[in-house]
C-alpha positions as CSV (number, residue, x, y, z in Angstrom):
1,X,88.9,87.2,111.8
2,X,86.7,87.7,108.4
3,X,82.7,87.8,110.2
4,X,83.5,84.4,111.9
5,X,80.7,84.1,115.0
6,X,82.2,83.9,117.8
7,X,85.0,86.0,117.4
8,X,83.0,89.0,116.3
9,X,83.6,91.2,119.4
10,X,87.6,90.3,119.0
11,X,89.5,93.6,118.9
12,X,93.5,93.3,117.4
13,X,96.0,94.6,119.6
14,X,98.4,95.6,117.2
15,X,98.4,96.8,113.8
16,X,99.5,95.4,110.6
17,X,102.2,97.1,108.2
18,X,99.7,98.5,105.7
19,X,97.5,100.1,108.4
20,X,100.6,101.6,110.4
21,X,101.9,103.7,106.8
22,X,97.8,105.2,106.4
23,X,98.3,106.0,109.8
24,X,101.3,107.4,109.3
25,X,100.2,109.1,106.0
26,X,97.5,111.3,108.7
27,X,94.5,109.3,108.0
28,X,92.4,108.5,111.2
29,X,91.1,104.9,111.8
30,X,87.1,105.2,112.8
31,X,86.4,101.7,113.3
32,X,85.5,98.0,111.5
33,X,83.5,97.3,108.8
34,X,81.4,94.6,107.6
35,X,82.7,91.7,105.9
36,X,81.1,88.2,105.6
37,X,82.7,85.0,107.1
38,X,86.7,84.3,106.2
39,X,85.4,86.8,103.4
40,X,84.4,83.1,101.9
41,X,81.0,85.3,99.3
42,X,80.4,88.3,96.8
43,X,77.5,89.2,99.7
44,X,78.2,90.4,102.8
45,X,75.7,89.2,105.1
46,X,77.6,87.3,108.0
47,X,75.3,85.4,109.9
48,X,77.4,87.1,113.3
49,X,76.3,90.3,112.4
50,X,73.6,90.4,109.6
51,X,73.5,91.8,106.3
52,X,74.9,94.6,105.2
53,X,73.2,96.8,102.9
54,X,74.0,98.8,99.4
55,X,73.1,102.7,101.0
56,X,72.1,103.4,96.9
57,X,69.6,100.9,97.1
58,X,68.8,99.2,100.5
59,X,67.1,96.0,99.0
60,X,70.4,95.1,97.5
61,X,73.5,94.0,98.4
62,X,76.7,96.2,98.7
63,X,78.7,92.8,97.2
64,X,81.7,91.2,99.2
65,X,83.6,90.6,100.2
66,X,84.7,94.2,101.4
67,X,80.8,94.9,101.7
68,X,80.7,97.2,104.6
69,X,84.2,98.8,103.2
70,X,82.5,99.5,99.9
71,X,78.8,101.2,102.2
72,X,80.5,103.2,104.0
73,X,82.3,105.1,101.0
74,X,79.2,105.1,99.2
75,X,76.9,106.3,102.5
76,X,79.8,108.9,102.9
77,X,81.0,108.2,106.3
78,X,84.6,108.2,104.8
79,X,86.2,108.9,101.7
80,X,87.6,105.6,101.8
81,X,88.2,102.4,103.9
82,X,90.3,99.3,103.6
83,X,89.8,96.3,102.0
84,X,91.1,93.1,100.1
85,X,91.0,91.3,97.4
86,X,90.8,87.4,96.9
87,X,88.7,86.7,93.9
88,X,87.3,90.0,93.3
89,X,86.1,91.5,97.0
90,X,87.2,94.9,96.3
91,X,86.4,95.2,92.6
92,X,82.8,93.8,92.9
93,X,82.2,95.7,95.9
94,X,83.5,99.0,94.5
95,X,81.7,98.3,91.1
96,X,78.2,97.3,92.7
97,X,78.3,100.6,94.9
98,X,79.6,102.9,92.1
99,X,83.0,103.9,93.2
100,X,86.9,103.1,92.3
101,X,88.2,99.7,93.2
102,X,92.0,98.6,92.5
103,X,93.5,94.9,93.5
104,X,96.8,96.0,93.0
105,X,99.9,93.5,91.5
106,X,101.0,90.8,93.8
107,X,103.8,91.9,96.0
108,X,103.2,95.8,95.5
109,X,101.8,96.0,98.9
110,X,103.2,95.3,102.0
111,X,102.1,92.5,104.1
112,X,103.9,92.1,107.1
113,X,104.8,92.2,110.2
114,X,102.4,89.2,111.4
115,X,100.4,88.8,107.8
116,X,101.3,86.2,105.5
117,X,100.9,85.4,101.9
118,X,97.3,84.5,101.9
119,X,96.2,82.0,99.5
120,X,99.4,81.6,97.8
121,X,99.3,85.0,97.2
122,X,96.0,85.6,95.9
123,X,94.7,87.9,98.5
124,X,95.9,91.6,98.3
125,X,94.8,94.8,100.5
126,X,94.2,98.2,98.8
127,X,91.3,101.0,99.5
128,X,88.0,101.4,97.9
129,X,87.5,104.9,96.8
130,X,85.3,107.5,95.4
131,X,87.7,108.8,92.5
132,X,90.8,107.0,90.9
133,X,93.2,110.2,92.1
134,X,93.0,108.7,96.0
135,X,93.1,105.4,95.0
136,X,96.3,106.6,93.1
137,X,98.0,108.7,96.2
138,X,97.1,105.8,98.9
139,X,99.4,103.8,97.0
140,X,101.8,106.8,97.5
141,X,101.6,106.0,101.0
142,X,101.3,102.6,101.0
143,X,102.9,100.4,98.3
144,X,106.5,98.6,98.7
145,X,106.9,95.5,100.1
146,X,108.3,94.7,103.3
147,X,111.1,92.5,104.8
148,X,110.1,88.7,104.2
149,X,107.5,89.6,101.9
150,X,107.5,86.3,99.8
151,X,106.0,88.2,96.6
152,X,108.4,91.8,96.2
153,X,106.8,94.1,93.5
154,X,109.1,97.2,92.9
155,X,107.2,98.5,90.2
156,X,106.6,102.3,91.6
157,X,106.9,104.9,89.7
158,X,109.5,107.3,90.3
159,X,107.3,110.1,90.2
160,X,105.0,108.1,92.0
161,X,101.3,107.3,91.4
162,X,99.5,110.5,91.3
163,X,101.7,112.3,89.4
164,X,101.7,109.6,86.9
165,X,98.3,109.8,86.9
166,X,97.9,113.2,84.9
167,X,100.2,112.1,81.6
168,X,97.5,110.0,79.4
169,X,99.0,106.7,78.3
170,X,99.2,106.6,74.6
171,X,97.3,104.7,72.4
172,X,96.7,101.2,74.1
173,X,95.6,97.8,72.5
174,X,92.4,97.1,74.7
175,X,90.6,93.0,74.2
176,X,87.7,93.0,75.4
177,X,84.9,90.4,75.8
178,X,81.9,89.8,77.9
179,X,81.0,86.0,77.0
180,X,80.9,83.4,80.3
181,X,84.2,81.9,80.3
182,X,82.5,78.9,81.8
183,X,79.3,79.4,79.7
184,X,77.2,81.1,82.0
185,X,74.7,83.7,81.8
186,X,75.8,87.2,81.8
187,X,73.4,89.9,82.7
188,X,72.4,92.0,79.8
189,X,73.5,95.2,82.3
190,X,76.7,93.8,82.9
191,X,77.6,93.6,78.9
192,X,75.9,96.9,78.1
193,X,78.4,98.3,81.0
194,X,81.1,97.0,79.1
195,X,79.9,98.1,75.6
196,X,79.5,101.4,77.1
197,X,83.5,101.3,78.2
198,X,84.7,100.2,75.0
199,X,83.3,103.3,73.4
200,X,84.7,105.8,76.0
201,X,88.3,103.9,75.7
202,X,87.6,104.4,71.7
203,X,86.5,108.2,71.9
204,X,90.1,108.7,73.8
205,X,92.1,106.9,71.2
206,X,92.7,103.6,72.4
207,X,92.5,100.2,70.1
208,X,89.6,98.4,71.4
209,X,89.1,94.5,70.0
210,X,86.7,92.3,70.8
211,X,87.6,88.8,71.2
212,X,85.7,85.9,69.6
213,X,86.1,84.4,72.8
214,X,87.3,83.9,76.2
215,X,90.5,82.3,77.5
216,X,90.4,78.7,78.6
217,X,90.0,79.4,82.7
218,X,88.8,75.4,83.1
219,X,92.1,74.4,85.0
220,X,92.6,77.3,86.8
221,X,89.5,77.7,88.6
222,X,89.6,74.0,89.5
223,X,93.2,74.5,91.1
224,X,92.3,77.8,92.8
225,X,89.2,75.8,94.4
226,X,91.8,73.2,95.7
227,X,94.0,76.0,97.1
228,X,91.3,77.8,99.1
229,X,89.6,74.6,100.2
230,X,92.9,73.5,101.7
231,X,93.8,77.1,103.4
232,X,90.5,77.1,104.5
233,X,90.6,73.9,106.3
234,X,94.0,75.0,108.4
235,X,92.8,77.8,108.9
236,X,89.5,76.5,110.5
237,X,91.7,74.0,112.5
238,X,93.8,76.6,114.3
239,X,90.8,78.3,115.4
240,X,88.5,76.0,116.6
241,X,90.3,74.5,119.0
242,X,88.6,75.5,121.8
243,X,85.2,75.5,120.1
244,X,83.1,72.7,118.9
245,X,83.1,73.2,115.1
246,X,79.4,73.2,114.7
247,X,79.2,76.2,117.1
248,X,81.8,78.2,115.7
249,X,81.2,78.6,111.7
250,X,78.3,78.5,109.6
251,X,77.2,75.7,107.5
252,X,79.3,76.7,103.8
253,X,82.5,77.5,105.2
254,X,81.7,74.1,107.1
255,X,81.7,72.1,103.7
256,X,84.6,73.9,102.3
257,X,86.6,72.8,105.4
258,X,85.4,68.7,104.3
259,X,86.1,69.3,100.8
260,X,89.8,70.7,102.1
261,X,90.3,67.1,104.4
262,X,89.8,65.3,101.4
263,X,92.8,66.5,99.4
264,X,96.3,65.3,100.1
265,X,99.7,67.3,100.3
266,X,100.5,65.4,97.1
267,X,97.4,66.4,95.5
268,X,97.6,70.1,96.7
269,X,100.9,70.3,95.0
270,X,99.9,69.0,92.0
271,X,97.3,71.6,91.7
272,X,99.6,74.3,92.4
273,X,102.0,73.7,89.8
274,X,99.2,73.1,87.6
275,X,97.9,76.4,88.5
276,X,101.2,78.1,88.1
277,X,101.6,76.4,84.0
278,X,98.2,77.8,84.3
279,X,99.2,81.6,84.7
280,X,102.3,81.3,82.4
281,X,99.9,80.0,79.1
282,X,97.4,82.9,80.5
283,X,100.2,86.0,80.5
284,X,101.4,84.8,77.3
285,X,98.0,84.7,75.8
286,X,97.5,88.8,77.9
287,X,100.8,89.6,76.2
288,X,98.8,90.5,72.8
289,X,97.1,93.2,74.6
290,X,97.9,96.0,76.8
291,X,94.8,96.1,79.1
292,X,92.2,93.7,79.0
293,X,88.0,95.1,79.8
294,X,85.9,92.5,81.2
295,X,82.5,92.7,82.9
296,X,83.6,92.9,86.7
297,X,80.4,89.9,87.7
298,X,78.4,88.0,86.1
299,X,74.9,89.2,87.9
300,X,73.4,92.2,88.5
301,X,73.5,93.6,92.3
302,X,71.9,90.9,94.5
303,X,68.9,91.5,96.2
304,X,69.5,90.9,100.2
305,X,68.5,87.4,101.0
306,X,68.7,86.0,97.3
307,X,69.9,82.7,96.8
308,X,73.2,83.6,96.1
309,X,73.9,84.5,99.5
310,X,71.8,81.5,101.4
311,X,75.5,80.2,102.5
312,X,73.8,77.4,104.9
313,X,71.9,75.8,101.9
314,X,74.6,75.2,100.1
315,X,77.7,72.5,99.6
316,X,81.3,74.0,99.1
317,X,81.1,72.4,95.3
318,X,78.1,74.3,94.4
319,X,78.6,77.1,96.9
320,X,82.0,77.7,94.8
321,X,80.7,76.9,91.3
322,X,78.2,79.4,92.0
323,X,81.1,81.6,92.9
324,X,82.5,80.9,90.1
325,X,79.7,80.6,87.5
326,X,77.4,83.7,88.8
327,X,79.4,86.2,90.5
328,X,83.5,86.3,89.7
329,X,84.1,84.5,86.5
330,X,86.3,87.5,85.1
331,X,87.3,89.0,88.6
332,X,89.5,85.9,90.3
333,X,92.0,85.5,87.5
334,X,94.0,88.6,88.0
335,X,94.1,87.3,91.8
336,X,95.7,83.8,90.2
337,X,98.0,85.9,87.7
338,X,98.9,89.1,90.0
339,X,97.7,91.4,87.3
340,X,96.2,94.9,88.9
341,X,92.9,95.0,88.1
342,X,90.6,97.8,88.8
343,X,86.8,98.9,88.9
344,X,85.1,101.9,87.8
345,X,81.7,102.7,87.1
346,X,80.7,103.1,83.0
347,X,79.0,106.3,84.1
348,X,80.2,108.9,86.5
349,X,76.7,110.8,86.3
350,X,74.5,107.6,87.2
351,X,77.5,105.2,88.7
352,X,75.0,102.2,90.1
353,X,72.9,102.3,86.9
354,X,74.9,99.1,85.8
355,X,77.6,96.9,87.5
356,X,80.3,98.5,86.0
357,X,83.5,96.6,83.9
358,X,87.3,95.7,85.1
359,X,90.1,97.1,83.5
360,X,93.2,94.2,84.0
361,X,97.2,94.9,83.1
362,X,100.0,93.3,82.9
363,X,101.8,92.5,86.4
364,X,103.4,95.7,87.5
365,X,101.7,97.8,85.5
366,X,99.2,99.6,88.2
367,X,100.2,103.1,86.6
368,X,99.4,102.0,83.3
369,X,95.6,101.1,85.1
370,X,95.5,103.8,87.0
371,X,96.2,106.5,84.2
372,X,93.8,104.9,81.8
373,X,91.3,104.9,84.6
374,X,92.1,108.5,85.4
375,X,91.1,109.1,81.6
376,X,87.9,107.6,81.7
377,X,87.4,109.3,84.8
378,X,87.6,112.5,83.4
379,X,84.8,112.7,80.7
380,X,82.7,109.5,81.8
């Protein structure tokens, strides 16, 4: 499990779905990676194992929570490694280090055999990658959902990703905006990463229109909370059986697990079918637009240790507000929705001189993203 103490020397015994087609595809599996605990921050600095570290800039932090998965592409060990994405841990990750990250649509990637749908859902597995052409042909390899999947996503290409890749989309209607949606502070790099996008997506044609301001997000970050709370606390109940709770996680997942005891099954389905009238009123409000360019975080690239990260000091209310209010404001929706969503750096000659932006779709529209990206790819 996700950095969790004393399971950190755990080693699976069998493989999941997704893992068995990259094996199959010839790619060779070198070993774990980083990641902080349950994957519950935007740092990755598991007290089990200690921090990891951006290689472009050691005093900072590669983000979360696919941290180490995001270091090790930029350090160059691989080309690319695994991760997933449950409120924005392979987009900020990929966007902090400089490289390609794509949350693909719900249901477009397998999750079975022993997998389930976590957080209703939200979480989906992809790689983090150095260009947008191997993000494009691991999907080649590994996209289509399995039997049982709960979530199906047939939305493949027939000539497949890559391919796809190389025919430019035509002119797109792009919104943009870079205002809080929770009326936060932005970092000034953050919105000139942005502005810096627009104008690229303008200089190859595309409709770019900023919006006076941002969608409504109040309800559905206050129903997501709920969700995760409650996952969180069965999940910390199966797995502490045999361990005295205090022992076995650190303080902040700790407080999500009380603030999960304290919701009913009546509440948590109230919340979910708030959160699903939610994510109708948000897709028709998307519909306007063909792609949608956000900044991918709220803050510039933590330093190790900052406040942010200081887990133990916090409560799960403020530890998730801060979530929510300084780190992946723009980046969880399209985990609530479905929608792909992908990072890519505003510059390909200086990649970590800013934070980079998201580029969101409609659901099922991941070659849509993926050419677009290819695009900017090409004369960024």
């Amino acid at each position: 499990m996700s950095g969790i103490t004393f399971e950190h020397q755990h080693l699976s015994v069998k493989k999941v779905l997704q893992t068995e087609l990259l094996v199959k595809a010839g790619f060779s599996l070198l070993g774990k990676t980083n990641v902080p605990e349950f994957g519950f921050n935007v740092v990755t600095e598991p007290v089990s194992t200690g921090p990891t570290r951006d290689p472009n800039d050691l005093s900072r932090s590669p983000g979360g929570s696919s941290g180490g998965s995001a270091a090790a592409v930029a350090a160059g060990i691989v080309p690319l490694a695994h991760a997933g994405d449950g409120a924005g841990s392979i987009r900020i990750p990929a966007a902090f280090c400089g490289l390609i990250g794509l949350k693909p649509s719900r249901g477009l990637m397998p999750i079975g055999p022993a997998r389930s749908e976590v957080w209703e859902g939200a979480v989906v597995h992809h790689v983090i990658t150095k260009t947008v052409r191997d993000s494009a042909a691991v999907l080649d390899h590994t996209a289509g959902a399995s039997v049982g999947d709960l979530f199906a996503n047939s939305c493949i290409p027939e000539r497949g990703f890559l391919k796809s890749i190389d025919t430019p989309p035509e002119k797109l209607r792009v919104g943009t905006y870079t205002a809080h949606p929770f009326g936060g502070h932005v970092d000034a790099e953050n919105v000139a990463a942005v502005e810096l996008m627009a104008q690229t997506l303008d200089r190859l044609g595309h409709h770019v229109e900023p919006l006076n301001k941002p969608p409504d997000l109040g309800k559905m970050a206050a129903s997501f909370e709920t969700m995760a709370s409650v996952h969180c606390k069965a999940d910390l109940d199966r797995l502490s059986n045999s361990t005295p709770m205090a022992e076995a996680f650190e303080a902040g997942t700790l407080e999500m697990m009380r603030r999960g005891s304290g919701i009913s099954a009546e509440n948590y389905v109230f919340s979910m079918r708030i959160l699903r009238e939610e994510v109708r009123r948000y897709l028709n409000w998307f519909a306007t637009y063909d792609v949608l360019l956000t900044p991918v975080s709220a803050i510039r690239r933590p330093l190790i240790g900052a406040s942010l990260t200081s887990q133990n000091t916090l409560t799960d209310r403020s530890f998730f507000q801060r979530i929510f209010q300084e780190a992946a404001p723009f980046s969880f929706v399209a985990n609530v929705t479905g929608q792909p969503s992908l990072a890519l750096p505003a510059l390909r000659s200086d990649p970590v001189a800013s934070s980079g932006s998201i580029l969101t779709a409609m659901p099922g529209r991941d070659d849509l993203l993926l050419a677009m990206a290819h695009q900017v790819e090409t004369i960024a």
